[in-house]
Backbone as JSON, one array per atom type, in Angstrom:
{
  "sequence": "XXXXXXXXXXXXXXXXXXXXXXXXXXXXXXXXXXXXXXXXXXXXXXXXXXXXXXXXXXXXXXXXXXXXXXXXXXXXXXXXXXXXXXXXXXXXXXXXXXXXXXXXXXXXXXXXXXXXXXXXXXXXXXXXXXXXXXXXXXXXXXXXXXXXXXXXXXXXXXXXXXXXXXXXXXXXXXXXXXXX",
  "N": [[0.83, -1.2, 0.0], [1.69, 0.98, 0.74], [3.9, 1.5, -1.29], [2.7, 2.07, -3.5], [1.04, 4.37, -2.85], [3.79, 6.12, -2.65], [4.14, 5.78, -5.69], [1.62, 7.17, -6.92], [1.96, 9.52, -5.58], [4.21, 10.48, -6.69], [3.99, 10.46, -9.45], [1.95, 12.3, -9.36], [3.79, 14.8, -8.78], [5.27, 14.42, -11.04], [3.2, 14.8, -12.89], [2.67, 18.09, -12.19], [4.87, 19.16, -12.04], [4.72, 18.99, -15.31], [2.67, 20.58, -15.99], [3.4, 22.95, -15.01], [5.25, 23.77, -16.55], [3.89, 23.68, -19.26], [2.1, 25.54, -18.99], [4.17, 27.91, -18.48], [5.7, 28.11, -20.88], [2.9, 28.66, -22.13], [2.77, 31.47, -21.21], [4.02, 32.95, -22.83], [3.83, 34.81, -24.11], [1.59, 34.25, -26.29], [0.38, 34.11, -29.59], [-2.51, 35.85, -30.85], [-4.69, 34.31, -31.72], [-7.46, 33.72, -34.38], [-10.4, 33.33, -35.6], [-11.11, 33.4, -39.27], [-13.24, 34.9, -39.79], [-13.96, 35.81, -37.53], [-11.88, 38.09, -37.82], [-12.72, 39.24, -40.03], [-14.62, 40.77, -38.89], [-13.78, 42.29, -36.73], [-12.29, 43.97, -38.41], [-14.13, 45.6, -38.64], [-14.4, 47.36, -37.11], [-12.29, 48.55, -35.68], [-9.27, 49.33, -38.23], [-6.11, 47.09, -39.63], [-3.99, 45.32, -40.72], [-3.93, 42.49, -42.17], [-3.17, 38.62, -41.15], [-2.5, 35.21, -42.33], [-2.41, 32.45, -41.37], [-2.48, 29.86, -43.25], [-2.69, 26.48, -43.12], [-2.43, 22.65, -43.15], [-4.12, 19.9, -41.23], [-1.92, 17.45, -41.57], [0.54, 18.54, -42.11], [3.95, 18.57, -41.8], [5.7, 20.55, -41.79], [4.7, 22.68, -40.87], [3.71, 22.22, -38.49], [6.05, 22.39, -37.71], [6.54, 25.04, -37.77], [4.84, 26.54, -36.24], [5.56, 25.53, -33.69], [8.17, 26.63, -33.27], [8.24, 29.38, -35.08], [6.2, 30.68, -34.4], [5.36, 30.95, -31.83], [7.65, 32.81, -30.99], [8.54, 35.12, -28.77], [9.02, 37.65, -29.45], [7.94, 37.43, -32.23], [5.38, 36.71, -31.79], [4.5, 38.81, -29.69], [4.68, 40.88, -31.95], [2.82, 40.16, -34.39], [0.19, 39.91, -32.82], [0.25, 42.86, -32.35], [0.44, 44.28, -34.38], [-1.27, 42.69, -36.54], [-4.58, 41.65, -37.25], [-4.04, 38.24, -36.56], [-4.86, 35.2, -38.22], [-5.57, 31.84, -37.92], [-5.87, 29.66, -40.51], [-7.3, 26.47, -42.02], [-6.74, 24.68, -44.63], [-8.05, 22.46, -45.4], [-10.7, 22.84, -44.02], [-13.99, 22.02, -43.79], [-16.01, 23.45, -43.0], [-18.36, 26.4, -44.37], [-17.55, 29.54, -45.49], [-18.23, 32.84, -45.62], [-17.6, 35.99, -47.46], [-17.04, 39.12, -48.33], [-19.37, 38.82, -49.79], [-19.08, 36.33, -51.29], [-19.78, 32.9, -51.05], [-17.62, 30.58, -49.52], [-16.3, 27.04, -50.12], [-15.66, 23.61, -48.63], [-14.15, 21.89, -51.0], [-14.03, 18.44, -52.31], [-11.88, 15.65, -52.93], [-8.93, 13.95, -54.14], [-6.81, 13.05, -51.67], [-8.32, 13.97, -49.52], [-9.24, 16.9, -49.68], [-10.05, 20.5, -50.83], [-10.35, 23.57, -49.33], [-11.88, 26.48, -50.68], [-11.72, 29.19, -50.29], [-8.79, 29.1, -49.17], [-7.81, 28.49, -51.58], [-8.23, 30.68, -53.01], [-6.54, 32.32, -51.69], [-4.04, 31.34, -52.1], [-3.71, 31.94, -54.28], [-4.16, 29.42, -56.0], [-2.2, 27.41, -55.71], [-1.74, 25.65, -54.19], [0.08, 24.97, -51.39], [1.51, 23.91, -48.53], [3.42, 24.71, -45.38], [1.41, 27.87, -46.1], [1.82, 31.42, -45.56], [-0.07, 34.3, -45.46], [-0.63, 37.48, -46.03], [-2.66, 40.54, -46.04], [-3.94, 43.46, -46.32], [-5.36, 46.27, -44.88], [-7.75, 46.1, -46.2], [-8.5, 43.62, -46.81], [-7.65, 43.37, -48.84], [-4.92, 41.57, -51.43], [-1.87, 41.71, -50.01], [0.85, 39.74, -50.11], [1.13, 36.15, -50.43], [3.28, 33.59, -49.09], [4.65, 31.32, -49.54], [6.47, 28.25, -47.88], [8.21, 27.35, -44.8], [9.64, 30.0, -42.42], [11.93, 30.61, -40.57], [11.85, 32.24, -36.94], [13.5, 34.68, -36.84], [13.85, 35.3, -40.13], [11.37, 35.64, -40.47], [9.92, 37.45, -38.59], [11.18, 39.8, -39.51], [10.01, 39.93, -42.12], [7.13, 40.4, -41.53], [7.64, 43.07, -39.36], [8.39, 44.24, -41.96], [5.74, 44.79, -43.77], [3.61, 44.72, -42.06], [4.32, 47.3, -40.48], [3.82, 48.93, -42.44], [5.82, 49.44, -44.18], [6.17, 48.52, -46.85], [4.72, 49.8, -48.55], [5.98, 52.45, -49.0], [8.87, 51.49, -49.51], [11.29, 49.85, -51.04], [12.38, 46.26, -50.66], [14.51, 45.38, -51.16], [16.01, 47.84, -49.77], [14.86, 48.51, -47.61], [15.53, 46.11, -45.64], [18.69, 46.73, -45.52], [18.09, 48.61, -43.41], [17.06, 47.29, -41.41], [16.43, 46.83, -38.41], [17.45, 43.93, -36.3], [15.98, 42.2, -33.87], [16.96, 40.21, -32.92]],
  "CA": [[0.0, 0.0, 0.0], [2.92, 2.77, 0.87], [4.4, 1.62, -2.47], [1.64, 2.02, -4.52], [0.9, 6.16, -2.27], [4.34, 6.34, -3.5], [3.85, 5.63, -6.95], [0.91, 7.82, -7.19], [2.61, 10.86, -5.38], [5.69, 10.8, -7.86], [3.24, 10.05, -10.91], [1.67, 13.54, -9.48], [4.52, 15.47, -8.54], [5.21, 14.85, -12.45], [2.44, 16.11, -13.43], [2.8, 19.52, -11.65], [6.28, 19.95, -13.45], [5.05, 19.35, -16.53], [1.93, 21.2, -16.12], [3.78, 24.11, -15.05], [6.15, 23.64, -18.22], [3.2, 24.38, -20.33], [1.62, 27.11, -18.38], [5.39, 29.25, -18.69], [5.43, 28.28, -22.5], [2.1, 29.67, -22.88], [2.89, 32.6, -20.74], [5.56, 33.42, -23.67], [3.1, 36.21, -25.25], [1.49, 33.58, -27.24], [-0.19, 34.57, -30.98], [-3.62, 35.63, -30.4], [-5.4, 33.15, -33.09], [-8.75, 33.72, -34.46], [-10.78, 33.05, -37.29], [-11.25, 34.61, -40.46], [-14.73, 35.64, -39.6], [-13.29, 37.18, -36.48], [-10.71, 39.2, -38.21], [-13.69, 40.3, -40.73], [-15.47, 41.68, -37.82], [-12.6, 42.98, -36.03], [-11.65, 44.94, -38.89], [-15.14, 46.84, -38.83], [-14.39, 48.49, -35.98], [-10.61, 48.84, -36.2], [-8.43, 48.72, -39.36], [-5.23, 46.79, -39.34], [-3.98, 44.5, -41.76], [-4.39, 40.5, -41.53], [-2.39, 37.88, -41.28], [-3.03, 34.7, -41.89], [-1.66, 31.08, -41.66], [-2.74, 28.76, -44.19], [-2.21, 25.05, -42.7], [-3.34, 21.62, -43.11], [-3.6, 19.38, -40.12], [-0.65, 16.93, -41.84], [1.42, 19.13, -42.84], [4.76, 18.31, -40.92], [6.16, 22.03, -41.49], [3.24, 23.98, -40.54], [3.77, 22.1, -36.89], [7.48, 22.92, -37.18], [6.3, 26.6, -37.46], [4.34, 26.72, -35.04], [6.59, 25.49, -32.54], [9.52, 27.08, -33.52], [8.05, 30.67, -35.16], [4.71, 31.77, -33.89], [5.73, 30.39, -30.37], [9.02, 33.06, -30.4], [7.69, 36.27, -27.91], [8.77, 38.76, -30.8], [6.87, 37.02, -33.03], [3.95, 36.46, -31.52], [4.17, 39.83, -29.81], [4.66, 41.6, -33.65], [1.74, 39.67, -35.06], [-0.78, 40.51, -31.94], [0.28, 43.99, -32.24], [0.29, 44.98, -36.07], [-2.27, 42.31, -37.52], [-5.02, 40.36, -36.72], [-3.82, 36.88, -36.95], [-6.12, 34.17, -38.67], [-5.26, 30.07, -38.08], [-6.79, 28.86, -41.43], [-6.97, 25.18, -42.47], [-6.67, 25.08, -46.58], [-8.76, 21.52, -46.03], [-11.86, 22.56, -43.59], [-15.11, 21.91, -44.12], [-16.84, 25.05, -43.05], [-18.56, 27.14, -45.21], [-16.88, 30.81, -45.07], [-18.87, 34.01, -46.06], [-16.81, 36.82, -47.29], [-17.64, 39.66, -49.36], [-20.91, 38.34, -51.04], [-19.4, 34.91, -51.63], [-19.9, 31.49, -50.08], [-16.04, 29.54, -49.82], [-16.6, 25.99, -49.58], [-14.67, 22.53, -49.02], [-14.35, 20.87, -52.51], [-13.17, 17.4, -52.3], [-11.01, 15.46, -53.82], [-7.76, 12.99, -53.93], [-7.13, 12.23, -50.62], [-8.65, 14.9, -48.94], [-10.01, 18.48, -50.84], [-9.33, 21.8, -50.38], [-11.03, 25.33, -49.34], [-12.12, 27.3, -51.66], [-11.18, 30.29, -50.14], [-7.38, 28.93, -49.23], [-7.1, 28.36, -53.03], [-8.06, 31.87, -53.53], [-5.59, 32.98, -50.8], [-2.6, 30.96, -52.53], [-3.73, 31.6, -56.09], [-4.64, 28.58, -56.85], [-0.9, 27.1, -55.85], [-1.98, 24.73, -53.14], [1.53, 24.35, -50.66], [1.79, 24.17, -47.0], [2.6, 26.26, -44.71], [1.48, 29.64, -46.45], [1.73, 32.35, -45.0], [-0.77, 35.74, -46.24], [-0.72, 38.93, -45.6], [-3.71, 41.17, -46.14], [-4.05, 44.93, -46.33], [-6.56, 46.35, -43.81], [-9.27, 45.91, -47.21], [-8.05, 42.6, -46.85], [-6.31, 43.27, -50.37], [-3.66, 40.6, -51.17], [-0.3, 41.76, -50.43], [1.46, 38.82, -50.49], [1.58, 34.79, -49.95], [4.66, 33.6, -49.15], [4.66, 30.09, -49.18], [7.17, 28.0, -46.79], [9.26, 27.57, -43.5], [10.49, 30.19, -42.37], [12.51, 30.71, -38.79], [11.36, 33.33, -36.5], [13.84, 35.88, -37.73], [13.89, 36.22, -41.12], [9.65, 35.81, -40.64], [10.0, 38.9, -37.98], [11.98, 40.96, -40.68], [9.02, 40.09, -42.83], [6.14, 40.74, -40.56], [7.63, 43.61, -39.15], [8.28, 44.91, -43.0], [4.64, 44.76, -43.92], [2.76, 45.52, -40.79], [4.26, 48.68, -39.67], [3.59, 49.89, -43.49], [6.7, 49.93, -45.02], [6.16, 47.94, -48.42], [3.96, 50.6, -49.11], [7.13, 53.6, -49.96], [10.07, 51.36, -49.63], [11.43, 48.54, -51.53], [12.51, 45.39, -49.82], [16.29, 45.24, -50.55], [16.79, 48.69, -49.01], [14.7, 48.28, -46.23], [16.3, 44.94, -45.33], [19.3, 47.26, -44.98], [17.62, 49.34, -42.27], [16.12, 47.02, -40.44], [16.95, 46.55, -36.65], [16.8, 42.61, -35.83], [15.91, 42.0, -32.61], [17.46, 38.62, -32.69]],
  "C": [[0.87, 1.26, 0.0], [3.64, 2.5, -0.16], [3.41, 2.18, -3.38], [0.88, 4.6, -4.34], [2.42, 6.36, -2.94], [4.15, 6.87, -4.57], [3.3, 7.02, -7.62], [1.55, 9.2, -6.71], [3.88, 11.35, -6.13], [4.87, 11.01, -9.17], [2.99, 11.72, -10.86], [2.5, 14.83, -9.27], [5.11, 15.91, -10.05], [4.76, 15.62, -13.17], [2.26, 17.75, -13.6], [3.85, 20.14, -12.78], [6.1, 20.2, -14.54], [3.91, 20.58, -17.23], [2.24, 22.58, -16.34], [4.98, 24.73, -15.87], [5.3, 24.5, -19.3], [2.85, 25.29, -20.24], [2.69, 28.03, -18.6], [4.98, 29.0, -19.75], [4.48, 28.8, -22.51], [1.97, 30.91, -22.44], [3.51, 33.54, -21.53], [4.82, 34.35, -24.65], [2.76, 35.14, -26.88], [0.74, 34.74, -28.46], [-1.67, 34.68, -30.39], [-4.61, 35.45, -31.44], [-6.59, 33.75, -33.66], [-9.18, 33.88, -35.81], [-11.18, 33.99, -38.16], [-12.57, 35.39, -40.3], [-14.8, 36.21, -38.51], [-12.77, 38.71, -37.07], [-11.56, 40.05, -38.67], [-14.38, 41.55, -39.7], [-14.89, 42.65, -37.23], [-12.3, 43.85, -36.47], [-13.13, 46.07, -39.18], [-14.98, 47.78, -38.32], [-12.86, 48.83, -35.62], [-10.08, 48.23, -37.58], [-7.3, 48.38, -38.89], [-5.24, 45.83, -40.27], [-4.15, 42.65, -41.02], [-3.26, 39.56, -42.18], [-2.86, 36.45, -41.09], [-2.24, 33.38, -42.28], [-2.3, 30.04, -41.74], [-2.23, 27.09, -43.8], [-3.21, 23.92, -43.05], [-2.72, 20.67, -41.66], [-2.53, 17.88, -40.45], [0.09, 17.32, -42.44], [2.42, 19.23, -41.84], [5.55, 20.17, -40.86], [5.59, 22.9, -40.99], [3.19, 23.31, -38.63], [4.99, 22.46, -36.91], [7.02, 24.33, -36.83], [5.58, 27.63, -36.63], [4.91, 26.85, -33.81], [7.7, 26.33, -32.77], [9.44, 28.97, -34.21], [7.39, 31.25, -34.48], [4.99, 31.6, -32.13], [7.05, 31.42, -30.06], [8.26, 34.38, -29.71], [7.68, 37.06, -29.05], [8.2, 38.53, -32.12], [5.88, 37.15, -33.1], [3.45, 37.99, -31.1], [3.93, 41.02, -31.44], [2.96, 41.24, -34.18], [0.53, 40.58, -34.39], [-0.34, 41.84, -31.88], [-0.28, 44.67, -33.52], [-0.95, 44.44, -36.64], [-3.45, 42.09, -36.61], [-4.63, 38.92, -37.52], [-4.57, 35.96, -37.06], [-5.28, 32.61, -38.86], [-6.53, 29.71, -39.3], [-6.59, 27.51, -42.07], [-7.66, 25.01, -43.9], [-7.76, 23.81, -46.38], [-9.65, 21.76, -45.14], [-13.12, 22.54, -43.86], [-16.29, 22.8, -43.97], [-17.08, 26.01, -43.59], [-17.83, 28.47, -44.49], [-17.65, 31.54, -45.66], [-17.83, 35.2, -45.95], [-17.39, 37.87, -48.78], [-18.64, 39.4, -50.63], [-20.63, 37.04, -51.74], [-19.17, 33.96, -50.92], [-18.61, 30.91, -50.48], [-16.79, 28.39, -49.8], [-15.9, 25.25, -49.68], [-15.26, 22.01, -50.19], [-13.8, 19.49, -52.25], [-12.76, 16.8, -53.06], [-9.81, 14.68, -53.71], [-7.83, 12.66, -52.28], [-8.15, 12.92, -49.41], [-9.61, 16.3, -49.56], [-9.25, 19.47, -50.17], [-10.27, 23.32, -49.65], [-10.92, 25.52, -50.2], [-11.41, 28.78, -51.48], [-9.41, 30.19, -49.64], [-7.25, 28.91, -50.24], [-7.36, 29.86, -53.33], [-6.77, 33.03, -52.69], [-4.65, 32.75, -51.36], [-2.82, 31.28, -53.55], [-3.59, 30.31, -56.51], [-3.88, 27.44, -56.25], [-0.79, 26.68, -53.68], [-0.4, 23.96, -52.02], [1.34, 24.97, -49.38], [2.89, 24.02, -46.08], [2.71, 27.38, -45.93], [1.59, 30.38, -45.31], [0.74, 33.71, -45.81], [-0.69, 36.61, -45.58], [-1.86, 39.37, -46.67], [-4.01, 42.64, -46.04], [-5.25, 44.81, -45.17], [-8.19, 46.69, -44.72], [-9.19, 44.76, -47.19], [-8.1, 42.3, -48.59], [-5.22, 42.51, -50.38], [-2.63, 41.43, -50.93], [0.81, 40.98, -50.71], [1.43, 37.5, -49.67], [2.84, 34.72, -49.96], [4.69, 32.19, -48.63], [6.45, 29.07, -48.42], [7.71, 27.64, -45.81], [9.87, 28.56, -43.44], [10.44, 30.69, -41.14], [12.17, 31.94, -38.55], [12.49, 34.57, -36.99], [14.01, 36.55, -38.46], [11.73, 36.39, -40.95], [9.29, 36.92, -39.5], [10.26, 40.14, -39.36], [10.54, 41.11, -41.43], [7.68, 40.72, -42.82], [6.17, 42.34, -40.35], [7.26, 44.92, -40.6], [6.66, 45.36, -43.79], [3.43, 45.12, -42.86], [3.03, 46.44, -40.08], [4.23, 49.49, -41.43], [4.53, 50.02, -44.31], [7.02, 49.52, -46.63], [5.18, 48.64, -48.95], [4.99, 52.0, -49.55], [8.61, 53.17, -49.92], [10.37, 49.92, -50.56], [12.45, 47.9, -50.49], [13.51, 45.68, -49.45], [16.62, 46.27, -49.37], [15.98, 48.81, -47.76], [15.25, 47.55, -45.15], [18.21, 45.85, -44.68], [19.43, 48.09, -43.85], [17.56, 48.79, -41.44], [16.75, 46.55, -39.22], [16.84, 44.7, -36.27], [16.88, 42.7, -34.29], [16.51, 40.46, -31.68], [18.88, 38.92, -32.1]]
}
């Protein structure tokens, strides 16, 4: 019996640690997610541009980037500051309503696609995307991918504080402060 109280008091003493593992990690100024029919709304009453990450749930890079970009503080802080950030899955099944037209899943080979992720990538179905969105949610650019939290800061930052609107890339890229 005092093996077994043991047992169980180590099993839970585990738990605690690892509990309170996850709780710091998510303390780390996570991304603050939300769906495209959020953002729409969001942007009624504030403008700000949109950001949005295009995933499927087997797409082995789109969990690297998760863990490893959207998970870095200056990341996540950047995003939740400049955009609203949209988690979109290129294969879900939920109709979307967006400017007077219905998205829908199409299916197909092993799986299908969104309608409205194919209009986000142009057509050019690869995961992870990444989009960016003007605050008309005007394309500015996909940018299909991996890429590590610092050059995808540089990027972020370049587009959501405005500056691909009077500068070109290269010579911004020369300006730019990394925080890394």
């Amino acid at each position: 019996m005092k093996q077994i109280l043991m047992v169980v008091a180590g099993l839970m003493s585990m738990m605690i640690v690892c509990m309170s593992l996850i709780a710091m990690r998510s303390a780390e100024t996570p991304v603050k997610w939300m769906t495209f029919e959020e953002a729409v709304e969001k942007a009624k009453v504030e403008k700000r541009p949109v950001f949005i990450d295009v995933y499927t749930d087997w797409c082995g890079w789109c969990k690297v980037m998760d863990r490893n970009t959207f998970s870095d503080p200056k990341v996540a802080a950047l995003l939740n500051e400049k955009f609203y950030a949209v988690k979109f899955n290129g294969e879900q099944r939920e109709e979307v309503k967006f400017n007077g037209t219905t998205y829908k899943f199409v299916a197909g080979g092993r799986s299908g696609y969104h309608e409205l992720a194919a209009a986000l990538l142009n057509n050019k179905m690869s995961y992870p995307t990444v989009v960016f969105l003007d605050e008309d949610f005007r394309m500015i650019q996909p940018l299909p991918g991996y890429r590590q939290a610092p050059e995808f800061h540089m990027i972020a930052q370049f587009i959501g504080e405005g500056h691909y609107k009077n500068q070109q890339w290269d010579k911004w890229q020369q300006q730019y402060k990394s925080p890394y």
